[in-house]
TIVO-2410 file (N, C-alpha, C; in nm, 3 decimals):
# residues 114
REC num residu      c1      c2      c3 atome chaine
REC   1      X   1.517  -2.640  -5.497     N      A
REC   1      X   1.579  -2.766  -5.461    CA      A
REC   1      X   1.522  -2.875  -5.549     C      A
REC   2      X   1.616  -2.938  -5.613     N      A
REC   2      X   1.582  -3.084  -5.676    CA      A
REC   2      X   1.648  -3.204  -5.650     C      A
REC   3      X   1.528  -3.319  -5.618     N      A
REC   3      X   1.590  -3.435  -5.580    CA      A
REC   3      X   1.612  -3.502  -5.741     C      A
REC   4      X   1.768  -3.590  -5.770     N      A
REC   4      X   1.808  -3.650  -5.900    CA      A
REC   4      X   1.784  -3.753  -5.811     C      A
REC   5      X   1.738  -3.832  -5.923     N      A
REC   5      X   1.745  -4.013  -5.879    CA      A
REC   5      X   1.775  -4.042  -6.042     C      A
REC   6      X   1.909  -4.115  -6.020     N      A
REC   6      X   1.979  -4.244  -6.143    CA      A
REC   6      X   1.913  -4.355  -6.166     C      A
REC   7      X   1.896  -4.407  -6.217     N      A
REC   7      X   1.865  -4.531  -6.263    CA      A
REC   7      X   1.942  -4.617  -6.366     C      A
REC   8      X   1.887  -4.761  -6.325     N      A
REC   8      X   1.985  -4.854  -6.404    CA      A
REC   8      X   1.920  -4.964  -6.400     C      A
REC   9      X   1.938  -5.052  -6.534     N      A
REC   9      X   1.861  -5.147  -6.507    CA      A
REC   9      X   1.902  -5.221  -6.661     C      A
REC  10      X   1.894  -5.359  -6.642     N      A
REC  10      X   1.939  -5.477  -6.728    CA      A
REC  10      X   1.859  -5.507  -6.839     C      A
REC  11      X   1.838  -5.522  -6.940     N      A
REC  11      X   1.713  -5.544  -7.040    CA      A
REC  11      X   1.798  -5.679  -7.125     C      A
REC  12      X   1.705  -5.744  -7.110     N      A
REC  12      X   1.715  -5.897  -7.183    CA      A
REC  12      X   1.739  -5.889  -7.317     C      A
REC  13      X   1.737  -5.783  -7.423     N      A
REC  13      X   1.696  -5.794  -7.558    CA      A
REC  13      X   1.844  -5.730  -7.606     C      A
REC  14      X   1.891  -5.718  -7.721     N      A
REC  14      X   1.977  -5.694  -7.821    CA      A
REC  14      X   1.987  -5.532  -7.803     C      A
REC  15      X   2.077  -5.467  -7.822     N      A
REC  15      X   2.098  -5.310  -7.837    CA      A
REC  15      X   1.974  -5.254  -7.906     C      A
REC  16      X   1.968  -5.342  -8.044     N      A
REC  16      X   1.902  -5.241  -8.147    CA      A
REC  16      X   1.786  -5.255  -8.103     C      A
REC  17      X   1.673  -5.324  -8.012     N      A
REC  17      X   1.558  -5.374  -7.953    CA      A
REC  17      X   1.544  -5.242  -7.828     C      A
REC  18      X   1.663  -5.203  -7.760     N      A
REC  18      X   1.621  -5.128  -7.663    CA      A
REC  18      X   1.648  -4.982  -7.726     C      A
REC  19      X   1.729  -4.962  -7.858     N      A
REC  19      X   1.717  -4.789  -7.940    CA      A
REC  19      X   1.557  -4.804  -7.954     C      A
REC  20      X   1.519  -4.964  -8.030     N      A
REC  20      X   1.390  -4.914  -8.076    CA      A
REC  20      X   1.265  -4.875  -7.970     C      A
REC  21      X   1.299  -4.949  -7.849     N      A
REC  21      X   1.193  -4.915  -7.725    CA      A
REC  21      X   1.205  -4.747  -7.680     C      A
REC  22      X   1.343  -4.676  -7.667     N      A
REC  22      X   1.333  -4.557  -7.701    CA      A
REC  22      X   1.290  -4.458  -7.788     C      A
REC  23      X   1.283  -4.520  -7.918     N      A
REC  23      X   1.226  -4.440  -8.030    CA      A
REC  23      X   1.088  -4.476  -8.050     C      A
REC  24      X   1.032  -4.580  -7.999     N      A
REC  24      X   0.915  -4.635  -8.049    CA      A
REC  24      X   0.771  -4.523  -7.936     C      A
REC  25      X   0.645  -4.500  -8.018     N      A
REC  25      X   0.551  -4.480  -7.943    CA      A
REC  25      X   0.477  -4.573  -7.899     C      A
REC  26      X   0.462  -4.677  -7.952     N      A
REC  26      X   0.396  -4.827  -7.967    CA      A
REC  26      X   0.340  -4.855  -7.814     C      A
REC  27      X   0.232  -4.822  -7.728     N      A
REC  27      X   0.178  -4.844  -7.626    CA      A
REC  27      X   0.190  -5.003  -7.571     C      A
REC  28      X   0.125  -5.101  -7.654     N      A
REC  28      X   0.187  -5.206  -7.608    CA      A
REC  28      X   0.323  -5.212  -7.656     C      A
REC  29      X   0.412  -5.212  -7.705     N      A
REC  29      X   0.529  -5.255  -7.705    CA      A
REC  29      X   0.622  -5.188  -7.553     C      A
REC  30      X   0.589  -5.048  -7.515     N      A
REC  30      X   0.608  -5.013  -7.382    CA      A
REC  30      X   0.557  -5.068  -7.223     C      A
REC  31      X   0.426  -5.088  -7.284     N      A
REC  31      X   0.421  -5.173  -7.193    CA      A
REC  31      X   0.491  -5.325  -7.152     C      A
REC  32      X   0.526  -5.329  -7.206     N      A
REC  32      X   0.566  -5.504  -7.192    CA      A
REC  32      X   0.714  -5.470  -7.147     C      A
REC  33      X   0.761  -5.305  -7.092     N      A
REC  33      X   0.873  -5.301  -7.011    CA      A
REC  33      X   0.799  -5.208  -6.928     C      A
REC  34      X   0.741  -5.116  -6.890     N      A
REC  34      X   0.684  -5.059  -6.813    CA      A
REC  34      X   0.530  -5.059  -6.806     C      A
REC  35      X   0.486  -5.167  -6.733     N      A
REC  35      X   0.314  -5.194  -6.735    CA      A
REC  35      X   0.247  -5.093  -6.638     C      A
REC  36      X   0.254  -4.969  -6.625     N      A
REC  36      X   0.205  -4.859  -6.570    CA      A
REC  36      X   0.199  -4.729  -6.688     C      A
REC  37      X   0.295  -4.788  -6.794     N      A
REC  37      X   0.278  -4.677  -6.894    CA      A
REC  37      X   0.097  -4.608  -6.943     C      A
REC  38      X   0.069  -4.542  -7.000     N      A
REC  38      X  -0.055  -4.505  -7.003    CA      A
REC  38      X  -0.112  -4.464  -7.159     C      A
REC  39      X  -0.026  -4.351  -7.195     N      A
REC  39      X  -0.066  -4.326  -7.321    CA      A
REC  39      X   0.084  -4.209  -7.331     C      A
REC  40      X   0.121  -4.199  -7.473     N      A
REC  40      X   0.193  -4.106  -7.511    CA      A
REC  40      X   0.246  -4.098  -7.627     C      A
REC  41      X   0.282  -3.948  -7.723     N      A
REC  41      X   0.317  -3.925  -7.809    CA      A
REC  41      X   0.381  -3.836  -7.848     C      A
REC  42      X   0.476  -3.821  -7.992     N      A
REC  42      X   0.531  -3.747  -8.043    CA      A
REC  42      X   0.466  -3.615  -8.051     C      A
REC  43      X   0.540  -3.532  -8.004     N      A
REC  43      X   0.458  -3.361  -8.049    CA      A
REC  43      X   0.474  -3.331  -8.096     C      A
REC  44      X   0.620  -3.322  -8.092     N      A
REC  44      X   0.673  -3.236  -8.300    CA      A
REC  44      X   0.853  -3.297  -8.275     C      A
REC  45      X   0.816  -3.318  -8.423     N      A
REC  45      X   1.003  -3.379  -8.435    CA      A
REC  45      X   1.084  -3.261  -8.516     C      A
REC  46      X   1.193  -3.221  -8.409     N      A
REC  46      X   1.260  -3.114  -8.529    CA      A
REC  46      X   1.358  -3.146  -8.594     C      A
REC  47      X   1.447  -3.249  -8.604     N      A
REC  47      X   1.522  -3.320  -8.685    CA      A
REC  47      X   1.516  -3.459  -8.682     C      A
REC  48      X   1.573  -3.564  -8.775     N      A
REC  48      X   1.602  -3.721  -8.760    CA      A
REC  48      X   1.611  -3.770  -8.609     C      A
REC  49      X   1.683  -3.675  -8.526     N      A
REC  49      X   1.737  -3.715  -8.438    CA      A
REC  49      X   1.663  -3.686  -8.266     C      A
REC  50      X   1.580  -3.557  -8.291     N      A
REC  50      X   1.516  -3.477  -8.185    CA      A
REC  50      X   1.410  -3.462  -8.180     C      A
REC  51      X   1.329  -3.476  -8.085     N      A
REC  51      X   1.182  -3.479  -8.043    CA      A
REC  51      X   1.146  -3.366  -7.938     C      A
REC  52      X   1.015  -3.354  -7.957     N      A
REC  52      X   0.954  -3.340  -7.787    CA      A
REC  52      X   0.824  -3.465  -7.778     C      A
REC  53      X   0.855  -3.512  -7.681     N      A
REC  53      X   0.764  -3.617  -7.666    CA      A
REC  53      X   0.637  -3.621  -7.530     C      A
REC  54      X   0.560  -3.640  -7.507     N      A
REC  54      X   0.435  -3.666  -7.419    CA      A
REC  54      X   0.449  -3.791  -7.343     C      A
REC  55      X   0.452  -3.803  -7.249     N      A
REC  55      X   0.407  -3.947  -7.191    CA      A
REC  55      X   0.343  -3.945  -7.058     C      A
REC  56      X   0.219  -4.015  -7.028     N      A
REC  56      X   0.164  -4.041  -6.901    CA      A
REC  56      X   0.187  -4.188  -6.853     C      A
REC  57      X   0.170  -4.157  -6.717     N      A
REC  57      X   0.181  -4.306  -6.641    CA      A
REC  57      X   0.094  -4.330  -6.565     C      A
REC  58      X   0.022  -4.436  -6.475     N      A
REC  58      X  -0.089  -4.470  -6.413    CA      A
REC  58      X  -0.040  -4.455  -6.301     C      A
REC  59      X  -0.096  -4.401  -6.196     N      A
REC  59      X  -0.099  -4.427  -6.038    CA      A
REC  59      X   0.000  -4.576  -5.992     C      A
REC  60      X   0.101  -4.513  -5.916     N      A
REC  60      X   0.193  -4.611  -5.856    CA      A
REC  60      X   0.079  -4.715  -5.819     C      A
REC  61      X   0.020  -4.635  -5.715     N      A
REC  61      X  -0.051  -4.714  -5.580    CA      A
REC  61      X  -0.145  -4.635  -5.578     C      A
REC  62      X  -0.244  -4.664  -5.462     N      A
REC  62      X  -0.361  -4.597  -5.399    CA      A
REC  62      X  -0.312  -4.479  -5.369     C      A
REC  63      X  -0.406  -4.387  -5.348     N      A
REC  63      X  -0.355  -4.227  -5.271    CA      A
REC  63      X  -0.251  -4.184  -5.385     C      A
REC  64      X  -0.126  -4.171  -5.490     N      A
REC  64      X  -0.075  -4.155  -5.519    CA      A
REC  64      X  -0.148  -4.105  -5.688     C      A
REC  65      X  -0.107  -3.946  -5.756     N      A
REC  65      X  -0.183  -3.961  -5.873    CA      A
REC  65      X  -0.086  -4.020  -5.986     C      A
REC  66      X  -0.150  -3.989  -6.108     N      A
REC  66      X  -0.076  -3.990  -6.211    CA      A
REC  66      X   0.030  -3.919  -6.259     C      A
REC  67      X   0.103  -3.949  -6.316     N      A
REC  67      X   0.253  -3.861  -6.312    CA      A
REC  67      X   0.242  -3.895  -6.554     C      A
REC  68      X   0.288  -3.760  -6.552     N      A
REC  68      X   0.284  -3.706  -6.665    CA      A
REC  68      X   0.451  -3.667  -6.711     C      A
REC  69      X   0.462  -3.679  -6.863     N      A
REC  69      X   0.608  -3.587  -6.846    CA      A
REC  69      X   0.627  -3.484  -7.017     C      A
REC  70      X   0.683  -3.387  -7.024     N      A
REC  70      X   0.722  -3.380  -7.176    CA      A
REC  70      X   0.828  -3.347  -7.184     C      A
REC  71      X   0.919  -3.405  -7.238     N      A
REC  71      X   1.054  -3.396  -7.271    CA      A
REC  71      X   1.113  -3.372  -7.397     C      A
REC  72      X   1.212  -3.337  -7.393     N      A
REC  72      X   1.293  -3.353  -7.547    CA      A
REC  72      X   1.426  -3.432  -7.574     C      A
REC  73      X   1.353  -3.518  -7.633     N      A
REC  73      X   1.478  -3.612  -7.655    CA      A
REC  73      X   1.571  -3.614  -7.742     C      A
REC  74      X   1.682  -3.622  -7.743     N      A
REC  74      X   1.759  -3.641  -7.881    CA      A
REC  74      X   1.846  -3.744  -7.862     C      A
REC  75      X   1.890  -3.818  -7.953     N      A
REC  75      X   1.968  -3.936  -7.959    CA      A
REC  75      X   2.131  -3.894  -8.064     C      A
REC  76      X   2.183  -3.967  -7.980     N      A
REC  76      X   2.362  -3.903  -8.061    CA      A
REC  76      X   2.427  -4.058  -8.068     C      A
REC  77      X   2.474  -4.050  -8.164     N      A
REC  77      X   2.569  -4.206  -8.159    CA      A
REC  77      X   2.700  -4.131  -8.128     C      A
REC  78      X   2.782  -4.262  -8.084     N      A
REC  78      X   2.913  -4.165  -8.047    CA      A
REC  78      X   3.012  -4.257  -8.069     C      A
REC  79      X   3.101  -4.215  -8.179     N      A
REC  79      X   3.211  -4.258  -8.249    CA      A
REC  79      X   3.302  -4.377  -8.117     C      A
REC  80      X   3.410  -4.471  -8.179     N      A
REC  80      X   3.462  -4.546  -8.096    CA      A
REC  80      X   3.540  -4.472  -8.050     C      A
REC  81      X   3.621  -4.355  -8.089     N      A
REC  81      X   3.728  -4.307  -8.043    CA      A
REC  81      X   3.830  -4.366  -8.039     C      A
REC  82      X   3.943  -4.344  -7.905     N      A
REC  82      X   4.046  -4.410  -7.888    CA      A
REC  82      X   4.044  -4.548  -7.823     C      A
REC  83      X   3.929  -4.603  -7.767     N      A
REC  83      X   3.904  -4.706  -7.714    CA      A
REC  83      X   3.800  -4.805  -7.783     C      A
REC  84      X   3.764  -4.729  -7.870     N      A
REC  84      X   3.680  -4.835  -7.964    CA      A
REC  84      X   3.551  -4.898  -7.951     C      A
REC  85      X   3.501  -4.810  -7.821     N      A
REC  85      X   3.389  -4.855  -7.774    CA      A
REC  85      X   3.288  -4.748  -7.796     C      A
REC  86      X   3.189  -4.745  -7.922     N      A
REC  86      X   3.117  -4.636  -7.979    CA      A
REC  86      X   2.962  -4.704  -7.883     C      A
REC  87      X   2.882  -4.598  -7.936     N      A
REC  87      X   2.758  -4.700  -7.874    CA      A
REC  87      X   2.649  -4.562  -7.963     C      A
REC  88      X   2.518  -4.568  -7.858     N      A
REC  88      X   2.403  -4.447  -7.873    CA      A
REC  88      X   2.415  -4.414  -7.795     C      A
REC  89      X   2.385  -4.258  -7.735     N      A
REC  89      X   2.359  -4.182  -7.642    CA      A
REC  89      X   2.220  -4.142  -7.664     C      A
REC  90      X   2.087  -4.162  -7.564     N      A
REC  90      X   1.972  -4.052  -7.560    CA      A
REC  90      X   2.000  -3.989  -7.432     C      A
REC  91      X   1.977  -3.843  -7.443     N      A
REC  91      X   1.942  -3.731  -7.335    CA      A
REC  91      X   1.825  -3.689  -7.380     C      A
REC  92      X   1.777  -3.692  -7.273     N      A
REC  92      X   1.667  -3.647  -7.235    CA      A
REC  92      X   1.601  -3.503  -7.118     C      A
REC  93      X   1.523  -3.435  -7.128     N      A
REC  93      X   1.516  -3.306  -7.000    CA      A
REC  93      X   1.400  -3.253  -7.027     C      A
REC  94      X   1.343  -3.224  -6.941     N      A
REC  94      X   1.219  -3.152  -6.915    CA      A
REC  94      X   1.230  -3.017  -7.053     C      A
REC  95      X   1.071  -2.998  -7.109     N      A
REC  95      X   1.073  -2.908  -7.171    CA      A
REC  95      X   0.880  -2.864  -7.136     C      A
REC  96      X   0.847  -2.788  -7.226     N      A
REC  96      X   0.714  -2.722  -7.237    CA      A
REC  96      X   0.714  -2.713  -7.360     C      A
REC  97      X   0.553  -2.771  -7.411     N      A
REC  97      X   0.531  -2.754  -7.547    CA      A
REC  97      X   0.363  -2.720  -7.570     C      A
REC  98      X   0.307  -2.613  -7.635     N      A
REC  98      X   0.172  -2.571  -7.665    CA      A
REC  98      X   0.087  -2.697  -7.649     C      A
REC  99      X   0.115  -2.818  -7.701     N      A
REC  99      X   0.055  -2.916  -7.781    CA      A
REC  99      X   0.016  -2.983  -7.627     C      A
REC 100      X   0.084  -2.968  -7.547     N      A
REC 100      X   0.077  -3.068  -7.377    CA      A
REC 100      X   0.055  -2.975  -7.236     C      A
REC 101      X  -0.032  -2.917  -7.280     N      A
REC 101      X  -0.059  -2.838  -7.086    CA      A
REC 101      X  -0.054  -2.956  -7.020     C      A
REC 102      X  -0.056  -2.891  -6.881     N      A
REC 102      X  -0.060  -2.922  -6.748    CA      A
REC 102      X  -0.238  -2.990  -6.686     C      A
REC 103      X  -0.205  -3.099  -6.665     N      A
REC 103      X  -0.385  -3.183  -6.662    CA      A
REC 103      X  -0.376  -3.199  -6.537     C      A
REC 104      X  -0.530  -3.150  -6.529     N      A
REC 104      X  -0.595  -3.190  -6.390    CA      A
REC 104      X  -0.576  -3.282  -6.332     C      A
REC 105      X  -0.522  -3.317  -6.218     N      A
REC 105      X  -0.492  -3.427  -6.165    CA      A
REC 105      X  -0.434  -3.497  -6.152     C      A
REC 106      X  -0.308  -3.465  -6.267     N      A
REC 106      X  -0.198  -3.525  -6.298    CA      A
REC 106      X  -0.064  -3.484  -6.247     C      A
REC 107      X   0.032  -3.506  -6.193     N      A
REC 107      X   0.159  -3.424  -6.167    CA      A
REC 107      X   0.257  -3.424  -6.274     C      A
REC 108      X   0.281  -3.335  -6.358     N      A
REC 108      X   0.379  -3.304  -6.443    CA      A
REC 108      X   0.505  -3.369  -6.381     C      A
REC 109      X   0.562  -3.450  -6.393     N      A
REC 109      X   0.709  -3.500  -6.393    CA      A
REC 109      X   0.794  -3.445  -6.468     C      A
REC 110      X   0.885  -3.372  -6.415     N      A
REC 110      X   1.001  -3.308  -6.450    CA      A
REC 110      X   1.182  -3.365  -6.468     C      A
REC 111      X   1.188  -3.469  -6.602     N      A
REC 111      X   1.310  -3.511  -6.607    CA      A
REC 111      X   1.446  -3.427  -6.646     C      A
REC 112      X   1.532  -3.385  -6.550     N      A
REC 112      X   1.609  -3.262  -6.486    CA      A
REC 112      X   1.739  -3.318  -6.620     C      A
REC 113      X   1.740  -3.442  -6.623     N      A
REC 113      X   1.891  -3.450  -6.702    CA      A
REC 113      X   1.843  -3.616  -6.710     C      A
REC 114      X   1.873  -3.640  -6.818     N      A
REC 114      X   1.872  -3.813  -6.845    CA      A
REC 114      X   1.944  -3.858  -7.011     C      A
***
């Protein structure tokens, strides 16, 4: 059994400002949209477009641990088509990579589809 939770949310800055907050590793620059971020990085890139990436986060709250994730991301632009409205696509999903075991204390976060 898996619980999905969507998300959505408004960002003040220009398109090309929020591709780059997706592509970027830049610790402070993440932080200054998610101030619980922790540390994280590229593991191995297998094309222009595709990653597996690392990222930890700090304790919500008290009692609660750290939540960890590694994913693989890839980014697709997607033509206007018949309506003319092209944009970027990133998906994102849980993967496993040599480079990122499973840490003490941490709960592996598992992103199912994004």
């Amino acid at each position: 059994r898996h619980v999905y939770v969507r998300g959505q949310g408004v960002f003040g800055a220009p398109p090309e400002a929020v591709i780059g907050l997706f592509e970027t590793s830049d610790a402070a620059l993440i932080r200054r949209y998610n101030p619980l971020y922790d540390s994280g990085w590229d593991l191995e890139r297998y094309d222009s477009r595709t990653k597996a990436a690392y990222a930890k986060v700090r304790a919500a709250c008290p009692g609660v641990r750290p939540r960890d994730t590694v994913s693989l991301i890839s980014r697709r632009d997607v033509g206007g088509g018949a309506w003319g409205c092209g944009g970027t696509v990133f998906f994102q999903e849980a993967t496993t990579h040599p480079a990122a075991p499973p840490l003490r204390g941490v709960v592996r976060a598992k992103i199912l589809r994004g």
